[in-house]
C-alpha positions as CSV (number, residue, x, y, z in Angstrom):
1,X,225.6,208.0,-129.2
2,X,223.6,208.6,-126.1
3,X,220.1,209.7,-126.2
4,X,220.4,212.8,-125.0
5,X,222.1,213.1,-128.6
6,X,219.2,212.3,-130.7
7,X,216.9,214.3,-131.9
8,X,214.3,211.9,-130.6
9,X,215.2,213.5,-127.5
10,X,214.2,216.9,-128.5
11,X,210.3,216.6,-127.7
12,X,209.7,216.9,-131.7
13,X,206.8,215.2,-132.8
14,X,206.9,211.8,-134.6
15,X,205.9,213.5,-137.8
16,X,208.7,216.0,-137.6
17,X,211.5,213.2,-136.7
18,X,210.1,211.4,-139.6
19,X,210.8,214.6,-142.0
20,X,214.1,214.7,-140.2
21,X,215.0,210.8,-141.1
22,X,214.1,211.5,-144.6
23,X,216.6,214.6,-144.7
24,X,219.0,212.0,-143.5
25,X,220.1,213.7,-140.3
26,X,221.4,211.8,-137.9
27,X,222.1,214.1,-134.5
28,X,221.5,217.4,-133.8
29,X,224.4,220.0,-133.8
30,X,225.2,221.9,-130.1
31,X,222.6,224.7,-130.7
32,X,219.6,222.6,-132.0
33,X,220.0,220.6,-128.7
34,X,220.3,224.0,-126.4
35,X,217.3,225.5,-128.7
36,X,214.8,223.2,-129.7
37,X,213.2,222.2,-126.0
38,X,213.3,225.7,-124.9
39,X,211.1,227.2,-128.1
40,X,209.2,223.9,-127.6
41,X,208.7,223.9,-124.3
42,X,208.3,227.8,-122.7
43,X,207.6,231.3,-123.9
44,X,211.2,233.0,-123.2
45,X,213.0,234.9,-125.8
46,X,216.0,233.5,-126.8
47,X,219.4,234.9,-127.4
48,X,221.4,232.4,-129.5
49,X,225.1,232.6,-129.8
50,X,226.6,230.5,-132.5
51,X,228.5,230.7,-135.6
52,X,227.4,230.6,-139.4
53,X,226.2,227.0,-140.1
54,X,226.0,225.4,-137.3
55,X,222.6,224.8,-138.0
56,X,220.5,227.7,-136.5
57,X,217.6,227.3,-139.3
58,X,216.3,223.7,-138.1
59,X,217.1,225.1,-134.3
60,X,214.1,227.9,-134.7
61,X,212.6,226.3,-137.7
62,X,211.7,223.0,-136.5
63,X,209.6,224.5,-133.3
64,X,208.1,226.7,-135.0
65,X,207.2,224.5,-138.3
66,X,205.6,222.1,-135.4
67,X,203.7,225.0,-133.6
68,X,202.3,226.9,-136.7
69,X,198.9,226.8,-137.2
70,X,198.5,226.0,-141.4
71,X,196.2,228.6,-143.5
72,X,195.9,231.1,-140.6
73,X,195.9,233.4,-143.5
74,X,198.3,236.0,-141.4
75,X,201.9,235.9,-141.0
76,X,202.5,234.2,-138.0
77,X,206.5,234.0,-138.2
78,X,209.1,236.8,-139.8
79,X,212.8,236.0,-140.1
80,X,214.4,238.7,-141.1
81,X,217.8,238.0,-142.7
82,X,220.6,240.2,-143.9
83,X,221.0,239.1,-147.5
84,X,219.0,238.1,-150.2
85,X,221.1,234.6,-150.8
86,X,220.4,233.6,-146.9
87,X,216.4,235.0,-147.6
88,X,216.4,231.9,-149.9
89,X,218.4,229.5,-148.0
90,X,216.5,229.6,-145.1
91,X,213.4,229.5,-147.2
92,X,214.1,226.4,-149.1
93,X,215.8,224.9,-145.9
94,X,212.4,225.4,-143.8
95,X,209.8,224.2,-147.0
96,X,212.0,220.8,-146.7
97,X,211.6,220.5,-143.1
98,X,208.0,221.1,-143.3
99,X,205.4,218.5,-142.9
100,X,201.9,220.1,-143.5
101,X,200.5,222.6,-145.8
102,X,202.5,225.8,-143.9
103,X,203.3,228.0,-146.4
104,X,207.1,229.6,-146.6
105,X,207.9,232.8,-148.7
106,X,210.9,234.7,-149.2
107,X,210.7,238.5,-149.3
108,X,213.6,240.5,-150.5
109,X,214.8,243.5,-152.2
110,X,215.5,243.4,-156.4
111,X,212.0,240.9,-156.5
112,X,209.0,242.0,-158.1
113,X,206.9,244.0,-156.1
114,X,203.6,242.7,-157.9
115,X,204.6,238.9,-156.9
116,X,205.2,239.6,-153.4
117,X,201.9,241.2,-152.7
118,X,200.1,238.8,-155.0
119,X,201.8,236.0,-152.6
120,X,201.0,238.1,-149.1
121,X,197.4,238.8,-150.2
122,X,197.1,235.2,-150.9
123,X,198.4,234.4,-147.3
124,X,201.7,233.6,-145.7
125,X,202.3,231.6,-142.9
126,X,205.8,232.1,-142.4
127,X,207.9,235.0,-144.1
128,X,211.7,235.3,-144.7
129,X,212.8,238.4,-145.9
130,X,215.3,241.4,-145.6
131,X,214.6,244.3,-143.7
132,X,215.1,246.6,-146.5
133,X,212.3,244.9,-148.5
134,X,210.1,244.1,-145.3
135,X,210.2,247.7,-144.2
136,X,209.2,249.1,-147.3
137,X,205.9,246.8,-147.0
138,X,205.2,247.7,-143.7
139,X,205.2,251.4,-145.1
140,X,202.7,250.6,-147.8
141,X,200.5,248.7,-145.4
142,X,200.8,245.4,-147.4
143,X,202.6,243.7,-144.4
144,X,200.0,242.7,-141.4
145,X,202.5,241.7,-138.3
146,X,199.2,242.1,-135.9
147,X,199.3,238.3,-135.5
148,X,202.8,237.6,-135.3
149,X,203.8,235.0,-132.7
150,X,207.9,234.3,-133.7
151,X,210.0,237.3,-134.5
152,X,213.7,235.3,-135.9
153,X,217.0,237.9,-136.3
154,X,219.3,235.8,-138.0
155,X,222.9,236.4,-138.5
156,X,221.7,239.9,-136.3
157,X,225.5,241.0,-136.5
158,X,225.8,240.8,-140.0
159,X,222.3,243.1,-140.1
160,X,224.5,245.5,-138.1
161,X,227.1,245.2,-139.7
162,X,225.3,246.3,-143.1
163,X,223.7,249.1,-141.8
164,X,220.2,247.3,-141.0
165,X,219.8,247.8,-137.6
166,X,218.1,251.1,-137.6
167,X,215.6,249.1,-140.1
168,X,215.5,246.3,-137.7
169,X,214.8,248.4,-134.9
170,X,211.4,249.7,-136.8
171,X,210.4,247.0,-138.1
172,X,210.0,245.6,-134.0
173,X,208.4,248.6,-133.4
174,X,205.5,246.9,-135.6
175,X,205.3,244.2,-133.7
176,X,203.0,243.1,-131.2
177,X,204.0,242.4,-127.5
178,X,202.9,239.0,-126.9
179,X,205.2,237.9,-130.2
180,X,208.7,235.5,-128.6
181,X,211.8,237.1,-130.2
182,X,214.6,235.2,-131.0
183,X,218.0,236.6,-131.6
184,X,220.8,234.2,-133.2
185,X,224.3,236.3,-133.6
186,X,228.0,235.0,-133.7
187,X,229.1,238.0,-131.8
188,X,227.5,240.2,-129.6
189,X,228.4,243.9,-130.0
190,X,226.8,246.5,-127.9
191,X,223.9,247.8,-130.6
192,X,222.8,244.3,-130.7
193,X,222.7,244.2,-126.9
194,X,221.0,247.3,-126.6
195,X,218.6,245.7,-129.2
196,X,217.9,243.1,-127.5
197,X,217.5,244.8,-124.0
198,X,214.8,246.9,-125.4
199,X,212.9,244.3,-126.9
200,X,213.2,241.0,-125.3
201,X,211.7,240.3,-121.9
202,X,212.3,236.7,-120.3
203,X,215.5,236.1,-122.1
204,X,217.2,232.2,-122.6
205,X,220.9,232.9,-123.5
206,X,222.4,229.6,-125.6
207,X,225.9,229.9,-125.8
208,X,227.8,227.0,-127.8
209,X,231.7,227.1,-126.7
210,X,233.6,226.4,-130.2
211,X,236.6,224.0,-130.2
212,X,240.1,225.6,-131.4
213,X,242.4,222.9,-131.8
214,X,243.7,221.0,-135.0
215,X,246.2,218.3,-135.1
216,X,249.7,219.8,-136.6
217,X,250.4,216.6,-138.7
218,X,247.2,217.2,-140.9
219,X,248.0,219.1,-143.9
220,X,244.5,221.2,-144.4
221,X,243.6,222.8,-148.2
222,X,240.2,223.3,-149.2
223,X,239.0,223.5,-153.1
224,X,236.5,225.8,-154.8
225,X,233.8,223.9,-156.5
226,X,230.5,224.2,-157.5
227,X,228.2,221.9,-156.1
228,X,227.5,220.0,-159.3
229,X,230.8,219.6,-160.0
230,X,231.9,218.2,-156.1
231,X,231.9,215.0,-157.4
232,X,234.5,215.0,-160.1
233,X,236.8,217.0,-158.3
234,X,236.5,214.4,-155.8
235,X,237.3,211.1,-158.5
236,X,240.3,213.5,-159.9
237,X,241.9,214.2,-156.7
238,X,241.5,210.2,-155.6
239,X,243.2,209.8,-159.8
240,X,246.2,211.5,-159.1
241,X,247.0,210.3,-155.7
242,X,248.8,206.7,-155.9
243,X,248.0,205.3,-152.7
244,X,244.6,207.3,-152.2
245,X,242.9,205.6,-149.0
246,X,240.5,208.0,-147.2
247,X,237.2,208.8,-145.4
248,X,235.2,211.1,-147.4
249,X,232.3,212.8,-144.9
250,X,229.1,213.8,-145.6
251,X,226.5,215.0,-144.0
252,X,223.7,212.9,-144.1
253,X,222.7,209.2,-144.5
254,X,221.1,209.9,-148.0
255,X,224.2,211.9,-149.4
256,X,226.2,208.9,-148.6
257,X,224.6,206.5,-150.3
258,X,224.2,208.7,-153.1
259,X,227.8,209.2,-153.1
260,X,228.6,205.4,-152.8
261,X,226.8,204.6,-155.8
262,X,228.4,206.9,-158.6
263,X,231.5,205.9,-156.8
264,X,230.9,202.0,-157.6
265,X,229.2,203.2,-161.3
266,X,232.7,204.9,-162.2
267,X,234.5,201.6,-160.9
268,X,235.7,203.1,-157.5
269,X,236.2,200.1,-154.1
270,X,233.8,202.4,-151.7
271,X,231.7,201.7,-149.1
272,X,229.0,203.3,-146.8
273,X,228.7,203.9,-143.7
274,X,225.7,205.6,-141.6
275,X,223.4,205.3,-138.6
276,X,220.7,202.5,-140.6
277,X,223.6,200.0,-141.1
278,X,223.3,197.2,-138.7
279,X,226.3,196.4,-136.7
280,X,227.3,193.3,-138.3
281,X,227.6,195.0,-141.9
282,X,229.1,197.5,-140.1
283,X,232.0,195.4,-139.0
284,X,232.2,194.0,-142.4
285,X,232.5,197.1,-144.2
286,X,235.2,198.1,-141.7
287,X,237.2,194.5,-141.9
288,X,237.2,195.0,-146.0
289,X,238.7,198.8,-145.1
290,X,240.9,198.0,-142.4
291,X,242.8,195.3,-144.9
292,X,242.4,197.4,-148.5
293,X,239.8,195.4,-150.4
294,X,237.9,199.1,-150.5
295,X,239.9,202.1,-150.3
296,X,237.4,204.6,-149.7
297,X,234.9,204.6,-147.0
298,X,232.3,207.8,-147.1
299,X,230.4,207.9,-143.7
300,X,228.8,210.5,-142.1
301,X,230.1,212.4,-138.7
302,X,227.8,210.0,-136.1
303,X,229.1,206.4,-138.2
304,X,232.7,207.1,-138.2
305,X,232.6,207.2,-135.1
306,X,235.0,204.6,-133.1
307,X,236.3,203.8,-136.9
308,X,240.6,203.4,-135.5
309,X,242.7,203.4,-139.0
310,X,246.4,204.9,-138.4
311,X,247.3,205.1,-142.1
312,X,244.6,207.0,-143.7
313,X,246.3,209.2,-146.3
314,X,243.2,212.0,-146.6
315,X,240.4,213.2,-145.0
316,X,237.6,214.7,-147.5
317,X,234.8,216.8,-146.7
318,X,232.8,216.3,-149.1
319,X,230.3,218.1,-147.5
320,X,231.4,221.3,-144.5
321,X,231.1,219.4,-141.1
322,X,228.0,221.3,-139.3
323,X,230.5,223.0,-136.5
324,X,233.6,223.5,-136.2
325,X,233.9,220.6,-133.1
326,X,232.8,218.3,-136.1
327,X,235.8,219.5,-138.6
328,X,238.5,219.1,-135.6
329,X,237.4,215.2,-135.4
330,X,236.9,214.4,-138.8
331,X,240.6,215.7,-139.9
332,X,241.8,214.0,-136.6
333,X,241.8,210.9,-138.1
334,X,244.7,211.7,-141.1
335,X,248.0,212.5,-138.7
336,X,247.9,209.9,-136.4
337,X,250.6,207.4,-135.2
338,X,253.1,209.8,-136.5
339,X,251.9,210.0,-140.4
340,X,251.4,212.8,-142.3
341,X,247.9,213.4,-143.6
342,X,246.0,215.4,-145.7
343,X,242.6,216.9,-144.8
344,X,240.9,218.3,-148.1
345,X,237.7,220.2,-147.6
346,X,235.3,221.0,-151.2
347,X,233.6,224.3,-150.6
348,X,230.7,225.9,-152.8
349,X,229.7,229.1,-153.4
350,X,227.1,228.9,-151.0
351,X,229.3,227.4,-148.6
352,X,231.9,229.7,-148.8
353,X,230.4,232.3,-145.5
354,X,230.1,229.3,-143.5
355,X,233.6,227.9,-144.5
356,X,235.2,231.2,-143.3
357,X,233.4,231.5,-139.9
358,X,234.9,227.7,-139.3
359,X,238.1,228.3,-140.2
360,X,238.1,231.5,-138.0
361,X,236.9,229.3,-135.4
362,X,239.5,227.4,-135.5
363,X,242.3,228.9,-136.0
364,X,243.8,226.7,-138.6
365,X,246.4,226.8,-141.6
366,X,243.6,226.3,-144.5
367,X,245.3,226.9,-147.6
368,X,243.5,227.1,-151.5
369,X,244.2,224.9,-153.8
370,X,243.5,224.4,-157.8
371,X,241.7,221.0,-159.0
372,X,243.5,219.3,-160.4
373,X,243.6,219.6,-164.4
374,X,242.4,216.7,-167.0
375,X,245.8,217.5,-168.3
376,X,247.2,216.2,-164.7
377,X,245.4,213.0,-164.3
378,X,245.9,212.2,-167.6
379,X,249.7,212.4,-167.2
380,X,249.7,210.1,-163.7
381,X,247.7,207.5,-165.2
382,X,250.0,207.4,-168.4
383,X,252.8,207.3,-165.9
384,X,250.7,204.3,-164.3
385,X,250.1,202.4,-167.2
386,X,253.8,202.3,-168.0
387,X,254.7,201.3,-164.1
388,X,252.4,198.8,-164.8
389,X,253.6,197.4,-168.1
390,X,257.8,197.7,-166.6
391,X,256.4,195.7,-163.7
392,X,254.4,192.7,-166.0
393,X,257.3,192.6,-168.3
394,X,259.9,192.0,-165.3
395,X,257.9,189.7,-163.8
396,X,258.0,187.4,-167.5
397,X,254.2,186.6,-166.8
398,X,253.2,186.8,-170.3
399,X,253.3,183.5,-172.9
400,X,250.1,182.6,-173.5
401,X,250.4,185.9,-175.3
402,X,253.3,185.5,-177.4
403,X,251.6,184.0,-180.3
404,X,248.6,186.9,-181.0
405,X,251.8,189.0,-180.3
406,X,253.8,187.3,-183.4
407,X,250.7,187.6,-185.7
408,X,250.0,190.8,-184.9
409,X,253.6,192.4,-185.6
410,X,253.3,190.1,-188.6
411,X,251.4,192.9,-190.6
412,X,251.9,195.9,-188.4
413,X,254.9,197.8,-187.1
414,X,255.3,197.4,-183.6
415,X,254.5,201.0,-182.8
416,X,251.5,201.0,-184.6
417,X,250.4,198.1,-182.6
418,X,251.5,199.2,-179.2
419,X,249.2,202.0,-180.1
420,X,246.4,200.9,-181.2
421,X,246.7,198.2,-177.8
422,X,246.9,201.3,-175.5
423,X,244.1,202.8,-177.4
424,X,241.8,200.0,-177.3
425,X,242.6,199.5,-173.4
426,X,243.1,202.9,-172.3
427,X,241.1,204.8,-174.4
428,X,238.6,206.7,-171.8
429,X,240.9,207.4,-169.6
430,X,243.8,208.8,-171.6
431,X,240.6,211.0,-173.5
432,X,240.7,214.4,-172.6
433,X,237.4,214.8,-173.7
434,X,235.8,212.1,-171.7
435,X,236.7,214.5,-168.3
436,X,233.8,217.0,-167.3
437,X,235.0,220.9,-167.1
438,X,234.8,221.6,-163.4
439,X,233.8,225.4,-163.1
440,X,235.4,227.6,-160.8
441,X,233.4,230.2,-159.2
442,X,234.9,233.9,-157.9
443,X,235.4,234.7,-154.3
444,X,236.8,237.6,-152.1
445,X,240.4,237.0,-151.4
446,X,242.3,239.8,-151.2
447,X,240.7,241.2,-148.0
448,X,238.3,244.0,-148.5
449,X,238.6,248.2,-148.7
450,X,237.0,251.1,-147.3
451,X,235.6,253.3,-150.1
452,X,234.2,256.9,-149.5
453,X,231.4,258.5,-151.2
454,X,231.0,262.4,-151.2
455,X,226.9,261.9,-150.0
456,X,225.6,261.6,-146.6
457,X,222.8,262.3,-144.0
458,X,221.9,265.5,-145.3
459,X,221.7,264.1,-148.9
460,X,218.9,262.4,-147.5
461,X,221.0,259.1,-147.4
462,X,220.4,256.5,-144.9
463,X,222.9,252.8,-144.7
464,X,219.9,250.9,-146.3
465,X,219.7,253.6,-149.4
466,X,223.6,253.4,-149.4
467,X,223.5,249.7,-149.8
468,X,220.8,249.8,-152.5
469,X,222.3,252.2,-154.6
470,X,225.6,250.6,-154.7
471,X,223.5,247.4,-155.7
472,X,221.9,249.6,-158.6
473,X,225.1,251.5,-159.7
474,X,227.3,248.4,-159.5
475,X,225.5,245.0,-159.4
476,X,227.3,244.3,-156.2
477,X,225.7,242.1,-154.2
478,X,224.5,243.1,-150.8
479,X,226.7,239.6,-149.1
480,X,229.6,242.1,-150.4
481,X,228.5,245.1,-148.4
482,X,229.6,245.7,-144.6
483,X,230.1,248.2,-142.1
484,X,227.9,251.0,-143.6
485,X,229.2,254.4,-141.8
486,X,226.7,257.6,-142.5
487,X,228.1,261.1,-141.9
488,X,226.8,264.6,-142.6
489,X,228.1,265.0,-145.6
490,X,229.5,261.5,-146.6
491,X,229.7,257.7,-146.3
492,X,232.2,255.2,-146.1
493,X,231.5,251.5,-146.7
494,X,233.5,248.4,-147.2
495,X,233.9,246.1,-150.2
496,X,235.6,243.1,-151.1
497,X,239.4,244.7,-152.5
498,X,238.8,242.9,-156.0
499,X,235.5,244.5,-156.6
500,X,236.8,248.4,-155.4
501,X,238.2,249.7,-158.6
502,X,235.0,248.5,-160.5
503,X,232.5,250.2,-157.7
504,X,234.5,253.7,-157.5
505,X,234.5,253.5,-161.6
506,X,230.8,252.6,-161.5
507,X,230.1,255.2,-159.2
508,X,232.0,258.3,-160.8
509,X,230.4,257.0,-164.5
510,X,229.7,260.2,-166.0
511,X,230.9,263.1,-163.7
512,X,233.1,265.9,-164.0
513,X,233.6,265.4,-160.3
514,X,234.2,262.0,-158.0
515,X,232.4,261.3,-155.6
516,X,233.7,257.8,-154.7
517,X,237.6,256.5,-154.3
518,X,238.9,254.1,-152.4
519,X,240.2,255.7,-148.9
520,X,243.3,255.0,-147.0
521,X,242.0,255.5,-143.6
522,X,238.8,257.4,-142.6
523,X,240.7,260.2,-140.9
524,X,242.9,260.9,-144.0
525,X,240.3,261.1,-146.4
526,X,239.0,263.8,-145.2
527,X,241.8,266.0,-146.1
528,X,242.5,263.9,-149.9
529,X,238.9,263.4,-150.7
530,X,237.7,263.9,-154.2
531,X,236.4,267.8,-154.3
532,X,233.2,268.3,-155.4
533,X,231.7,271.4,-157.8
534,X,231.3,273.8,-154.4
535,X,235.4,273.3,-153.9
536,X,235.1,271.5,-150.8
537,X,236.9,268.7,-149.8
538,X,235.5,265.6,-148.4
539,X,231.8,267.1,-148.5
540,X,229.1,267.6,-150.9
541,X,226.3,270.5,-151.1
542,X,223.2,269.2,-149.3
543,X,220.7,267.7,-152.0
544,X,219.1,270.3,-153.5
545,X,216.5,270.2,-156.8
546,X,216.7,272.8,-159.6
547,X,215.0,275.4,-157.6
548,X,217.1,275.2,-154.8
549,X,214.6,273.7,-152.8
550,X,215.5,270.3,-150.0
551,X,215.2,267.3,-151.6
552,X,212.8,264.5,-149.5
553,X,215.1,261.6,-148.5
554,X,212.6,259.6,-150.5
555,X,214.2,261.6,-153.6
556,X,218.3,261.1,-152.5
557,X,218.1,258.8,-155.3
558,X,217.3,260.8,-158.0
559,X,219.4,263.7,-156.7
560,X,222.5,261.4,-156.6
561,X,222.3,260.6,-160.2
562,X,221.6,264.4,-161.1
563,X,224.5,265.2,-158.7
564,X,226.6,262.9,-160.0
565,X,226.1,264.6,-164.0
């Protein structure tokens, strides 16, 4: 590791690197290095190119948890973020990178109104939020942006995407000139272009190249798993694999020694390896690998490093690599010298974006997998216990036991003792009830659908009041939402596949006439679309009340529901 690797290297302070060391991160990914000396060091706007979870939080968050000035009592930073879920992420990731008494709030739609302005009337140094929710305080006048110095679009293609970027544009519009701008984007369409031409002056463009090739003798599945549950999914897949020898990866120096430990508890040969272990335990710890007196070695990306073992049956990301460059090394090392491996990678639920940008990067095979069940291990080790006994009885390695034998079968039948032997020996693992459920959670996987609603522009609809009523009517949640397209007299929007029938059914709850189905193709639909009480087809009446009268867009809402009766 050269210096120019560390984050030492950076121009943090000492009393950020020490928060840093205490997360356990080692080295910065590609677009903390390109980013952190230029917010630390200039005043350009920044256009950051890189995919989901390569780190971008800590690449903005770090300079400007360092800069802040604590207590200003104004907002001096806004990242704005498409979805609620990231609104927290990046929340929670920040408040454990911080080091003084800056204060971190998230500000999203579905909250409570009264807690958000009890929090920005108290005073907020840094705010996360959704433009949706952000623009709705701006309106009230509950939002003061006069002093904003760091303006963050995260994930700005998603925003567009979702039908934020109209939001997005107003909410800069509130801004005030002297405030840096930083754009971060996996892809770089021409409305975020146009965005960023019309706001950003001095612009840094940081590019990070992504890596596209996987070795063809690594066989690559990946598990869904909560978080909580990682680590017995990881003790049943080493259970039913005979000859399990592997590097499980982790992210960080402290998640490894975590991991170590319940390893050892549960009776596991692991070892640890990370960037505070000196050299010479280092070479131990790879000595006792190299020859088998350990068969699992959990290390993080910067220790493995330089680690050459031909005949590692699996790789296990126990934790997703922090680029995709760091997932084509780590399953490097199954496949080599001509053998077969296995690269398994555990993804959560909150994972699961960032697992699917990887993989895109990529461009690799990664097929789903179940767990496997208590009822499989239990089989294998029953199959192992009676390898076991074949091999001790061949082997004729048994007379000091002959006697207690004899007395035993004295008084019991020989089945009954066998039993109650394997019982006594055996009885934890062979226990059903001794293995923890590992829940499953539910993802898109059947590819999404376009879905056309019979309301539009003139019903006083906008993308962001599309999105939130399909969040009220349905409970879908606004990660599920893309591509919000707003006509005169209609929408169309796309969904995960699996949650389509439940949205159209949610959606036409209650009226004589659809107004939502799923569509084949937006020029078809015009001429199938659901007809609506005036006889058209593919259009609804503009939004009327009672009277006759325009509805304000402020109403749409209201005059959806009644619309929809």
């Amino acid at each position: 590791m050269t210096a120019l690797e560390t984050f030492e290297s950076l121009g943090l302070s000492e009393t950020t690197l020490e928060a840093i060391r205490a997360k356990g991160f080692e080295i910065p990914s590609p677009i903390q290095r390109l980013t952190i000396p230029v917010l630390l060091a200039n005043q350009n706007d920044i256009i950051g190119q890189a995919q989901t979870g390569t780190g971008k939080t800590a690449a903005f968050g770090l300079p400007i948890l360092e800069q802040a000035l604590p207590a200003s009592g104004k907002v001096q930073a806004l990242i704005l973020v498409p979805t609620r879920e990231l609104a927290l992420q990046v929340t929670d990731e920040l408040l454990s990178l911080r080091t003084g008494k800056i204060t971190v709030s998230a500000i999203y739609g579905g909250a409570s109104y009264d807690e958000q302005l009890r929090r920005l009337k108290k005073g907020i140094d840094i705010v996360v939020g959704t433009p949706g929710r952000i623009l709705d305080h701006l309106h009230r006048g509950t939002l003061d942006l006069s002093a904003l110095k760091w303006l963050v679009l995260d994930e700005a293609d998603e925003m567009l995407n979702m039908g934020f970027i109209d939001d997005v544009d107003e909410i800069l519009s509130y801004t005030p000139e002297e405030r840096r701008l930083l754009l971060f984007s996996a892809t770089m369409p021409r409305r975020i272009s146009d965005l960023a031409q019309k706001y950003m002056r001095d612009v840094q463009v940081l590019k990070v190249e992504a890596t596209h090739l996987t070795t063809d003798l690594t066989d690559q599945i990946y598990f869904e798993v909560r978080e909580s549950d990682k680590f017995d999914a990881l003790t049943r897949i080493i259970d039913v694999e005979p000859e399990f020898y592997a590097i499980v990866f982790c992210r960080t120096k402290v998640a490894v020694d975590e991991l170590v430990n319940r390893l050892l508890e549960r009776g596991y040969l692991a070892d640890g390896l990370h960037g505070d272990v000196s050299q010479a335990q280092r070479e131990k710890i790879l000595r006792k690998f190299k020859r088998r007196f350990s068969n699992i070695l959990v290390a993080t990306d910067v220790a493995a490093r330089g680690i050459d073992v031909n005949n590692l049956t699996h790789v296990i990301n126990y934790s997703l690599p922090q680029d995709s460059e760091s997932y084509v090394h780590r399953i490097g090392r199954t496949g080599r010298a001509g053998n077969q491996g296995t690269a398994i990678t555990f993804i959560s639920h909150s994972e699961y974006r960032q697992f699917l940008a990887m993989r895109k990067e990529v461009k690799a095979d990664i097929r789903k997998e179940e767990i496997p069940t208590v009822h499989d291990v239990i089989a294998l080790k029953k199959q192992h216990i009676l390898s076991e006994l074949e091999e001790t009885i061949e082997t004729q390695m048994f007379d000091e036991y002959a006697g207690m034998a004899e007395t035993i079968l004295a008084s019991h039948t020989p089945e009954t003792a066998l039993a109650a032997l394997l019982k006594m020996s055996f009885k934890n693992d062979l226990d059903a009830s001794s293995y923890p459920e590992i829940r499953t959670f539910s993802v898109d996987r059947k590819g999404t659908a376009r879905i056309f609603i019979a309301v539009g522009r003139r019903d006083g609809f906008t993308p962001r009041r599309i999105v939130e009523m399909l969040q009220r009517e349905s409970g879908l949640p606004d990660a599920h939402i893309n591509d919000v397209k707003i006509m005169d007299e209609f929408s169309f929007v796309t969904i995960p596949f699996e949650e389509a029938e439940h949205v159209t059914r949610c959606l036409n709850k209650g009226s004589k006439h659809p107004i939502a189905e799923i569509a084949r193709n937006e020029k078809s639909v015009r001429r199938a679309a659901p007809r609506r009480k005036d006889g058209r087809k593919g259009k609804t009446s503009r939004s009327k009340d009672r009277a006759g009268r325009r509805v304000p867009r402020k109403a749409a809402d209201t005059e959806f529901r009644r619309k929809r009766r």
